[in-house]
N, C-alpha and C positions, 0 to 999 in steps of 0.2 A: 451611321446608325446601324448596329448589328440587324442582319435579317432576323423578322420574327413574326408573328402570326398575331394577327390582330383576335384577343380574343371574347369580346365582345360583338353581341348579336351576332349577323346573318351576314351583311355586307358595311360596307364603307366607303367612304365618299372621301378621297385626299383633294384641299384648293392649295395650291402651288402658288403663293405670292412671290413677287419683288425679284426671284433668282431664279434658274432653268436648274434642274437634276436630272439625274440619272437615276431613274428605280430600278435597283435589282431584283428578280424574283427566281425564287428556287422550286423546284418542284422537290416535295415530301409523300410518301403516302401516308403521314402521320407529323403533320408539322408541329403541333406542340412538345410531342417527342422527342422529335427531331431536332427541335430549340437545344436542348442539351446537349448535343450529340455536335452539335455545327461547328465549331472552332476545330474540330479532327478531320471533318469531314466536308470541307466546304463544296470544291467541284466548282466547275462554272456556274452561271447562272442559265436558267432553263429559258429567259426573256430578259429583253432589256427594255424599259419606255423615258423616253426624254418627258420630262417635266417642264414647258415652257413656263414664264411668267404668267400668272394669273388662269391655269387650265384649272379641269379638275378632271378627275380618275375616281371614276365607278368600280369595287373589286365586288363583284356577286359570284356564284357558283361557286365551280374549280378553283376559279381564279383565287376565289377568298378563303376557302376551305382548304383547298392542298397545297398553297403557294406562300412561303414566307417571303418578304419583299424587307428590301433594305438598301442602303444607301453604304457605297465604298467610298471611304475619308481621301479623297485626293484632290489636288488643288486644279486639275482638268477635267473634264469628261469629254471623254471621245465620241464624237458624233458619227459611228460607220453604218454599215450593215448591218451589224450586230444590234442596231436601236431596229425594233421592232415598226414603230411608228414614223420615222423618218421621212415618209415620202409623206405624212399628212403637217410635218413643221412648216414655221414657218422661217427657217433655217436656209441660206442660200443654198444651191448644190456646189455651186464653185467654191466654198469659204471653205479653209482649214477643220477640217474634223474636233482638234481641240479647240474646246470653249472654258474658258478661264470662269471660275465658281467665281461670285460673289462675297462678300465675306459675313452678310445675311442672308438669313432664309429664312423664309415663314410657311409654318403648313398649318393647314385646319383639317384637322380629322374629324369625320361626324360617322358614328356607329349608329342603327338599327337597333332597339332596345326591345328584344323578343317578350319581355313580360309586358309594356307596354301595347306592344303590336296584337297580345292576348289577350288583354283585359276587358276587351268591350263585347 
């Protein structure tokens, strides 16, 4: 899934079914800008968070506002250092860093609906 900026409401709410990922997240100071500009300009990513089966991932603030998030098409994700959250998995420490994708994946995304949140 190309990085991109969710751009509905305030925050989001990702539930992670059935398979683990890897979210990418990039820092922008202008991400929907930026959206265009991304295939030239990739650069690493600014964070990395594993996606275990069945979590879910709050993006409010920064996070949701300056950070495009996305997902790299490869048939491993590497479980290092480089995963932000790592030490809260429930990921052996001894087991091989790659973990082999599933060939499903399920996500439900739920946005904040700012005219709704205004209306009363």
């Amino acid at each position: 899934m190309m990085p991109h900026k969710d751009s509905l409401g305030n925050e989001v709410a990702i539930i992670s079914l059935i398979s683990h990922t890897v979210l990418d997240f990039y820092y922008r100071e202008n991400p929907v800008y930026a959206a265009f500009l991304f295939e030239n300009d990739i650069g690493p990513p600014s964070a990395r968070v594993l996606m275990e089966p069945n979590s879910l991932l709050l993006l409010t603030g920064k996070a949701f506002h300056k950070h495009m998030h996305g997902i790299y098409p490869h048939e491993f994700d590497i479980v290092d250092d480089g995963i932000c959250n790592k030490r809260f998995t429930e990921i052996p420490m001894n087991t091989s860093p790659a973990i082999k994708r599933t060939e499903i994946r399920i996500s439900i995304v739920l946005w904040t609906d700012e005219n709704q949140l205004n209306s009363s």
